[in-house]
N, C-alpha and C positions, 0 to 999 in steps of 0.2 A: 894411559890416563884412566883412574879408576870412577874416576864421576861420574856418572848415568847420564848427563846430556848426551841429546842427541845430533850429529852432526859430526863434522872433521873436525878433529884437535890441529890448533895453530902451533907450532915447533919453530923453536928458536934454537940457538948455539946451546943452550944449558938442558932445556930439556929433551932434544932428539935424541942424546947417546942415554936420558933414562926413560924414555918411549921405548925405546927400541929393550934396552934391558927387562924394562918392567911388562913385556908382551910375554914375554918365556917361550914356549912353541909356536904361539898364536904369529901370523905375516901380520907382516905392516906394510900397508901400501903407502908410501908418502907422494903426491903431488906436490911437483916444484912446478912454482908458476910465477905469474907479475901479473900487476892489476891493471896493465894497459895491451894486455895482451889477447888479442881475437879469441885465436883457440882456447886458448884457455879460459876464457870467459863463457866459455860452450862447455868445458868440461867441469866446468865449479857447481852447477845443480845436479848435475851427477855423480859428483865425488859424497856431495852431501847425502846422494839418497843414499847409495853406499854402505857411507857410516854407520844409515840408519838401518840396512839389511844387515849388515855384517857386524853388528853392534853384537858385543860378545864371542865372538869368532875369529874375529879383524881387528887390527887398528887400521882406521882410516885419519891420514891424517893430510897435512900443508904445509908447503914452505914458500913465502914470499921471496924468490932470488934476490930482488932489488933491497928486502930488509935483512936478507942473511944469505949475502955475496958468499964470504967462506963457507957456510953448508955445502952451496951449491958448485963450488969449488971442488970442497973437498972429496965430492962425489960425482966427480966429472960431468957436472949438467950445462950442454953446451948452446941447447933448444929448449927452447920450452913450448907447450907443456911434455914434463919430463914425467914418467910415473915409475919408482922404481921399488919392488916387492921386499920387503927382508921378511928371513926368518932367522931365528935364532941369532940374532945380532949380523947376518951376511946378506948382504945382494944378490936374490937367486932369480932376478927377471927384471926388466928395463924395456919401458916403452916409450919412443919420444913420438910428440905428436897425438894428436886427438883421435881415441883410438875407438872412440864411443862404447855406450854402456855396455855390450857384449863383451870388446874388446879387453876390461876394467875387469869383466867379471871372469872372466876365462883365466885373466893374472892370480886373482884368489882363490878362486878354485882349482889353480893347478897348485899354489902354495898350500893352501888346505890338506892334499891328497898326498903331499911330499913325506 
């Protein structure tokens, strides 16, 4: 997403495969999650600060399982919260579970380094 807000970009079925293109080397973390869901509601102010650290380095983004079944299908997410790293269009790290903000940050930072 090229627009300067600040915060997690929402991904739906049309715009993930051009997030993920439109990143180029930059990772993209997407969080799959549901809006009725514990942990995941412990990891949604975190995902946002995030966005807002790694704003220009990162894509930080979301996916509502319950609004975009087949994403989370199509990317084996069987728990949520699901976080899973791409770079250059591939999946190169997966964390299920609330993994807290270290945990989040250690994901991009090892995708950054790759």
């Amino acid at each position: 997403m090229s627009d300067t807000n600040q915060g997690a970009a929402h991904l739906n079925q049309d715009t993930f495969t051009k997030t993920l293109a439109d990143a180029g080397d930059q990772p993209v973390m997407v969080d799959f999650y549901a809006e009725w869901c514990g942990p995941c509601k412990m990891a949604a102010p975190v995902i946002e600060e995030l966005a807002t650290e790694y704003a220009g380095k990162a894509v930080i983004a979301k996916v509502d399982v319950d609004a975009e079944s087949k994403l989370a299908q199509d990317h084996r997410v069987m728990s949520i919260p699901t976080v899973i790293v791409f770079k250059n269009g591939e999946e190169v790290e997966r964390m299920t579970g609330f993994a807290g903000k270290d945990g989040y940050v250690k994901m991009i930072e090892k995708a950054l380094g790759e």
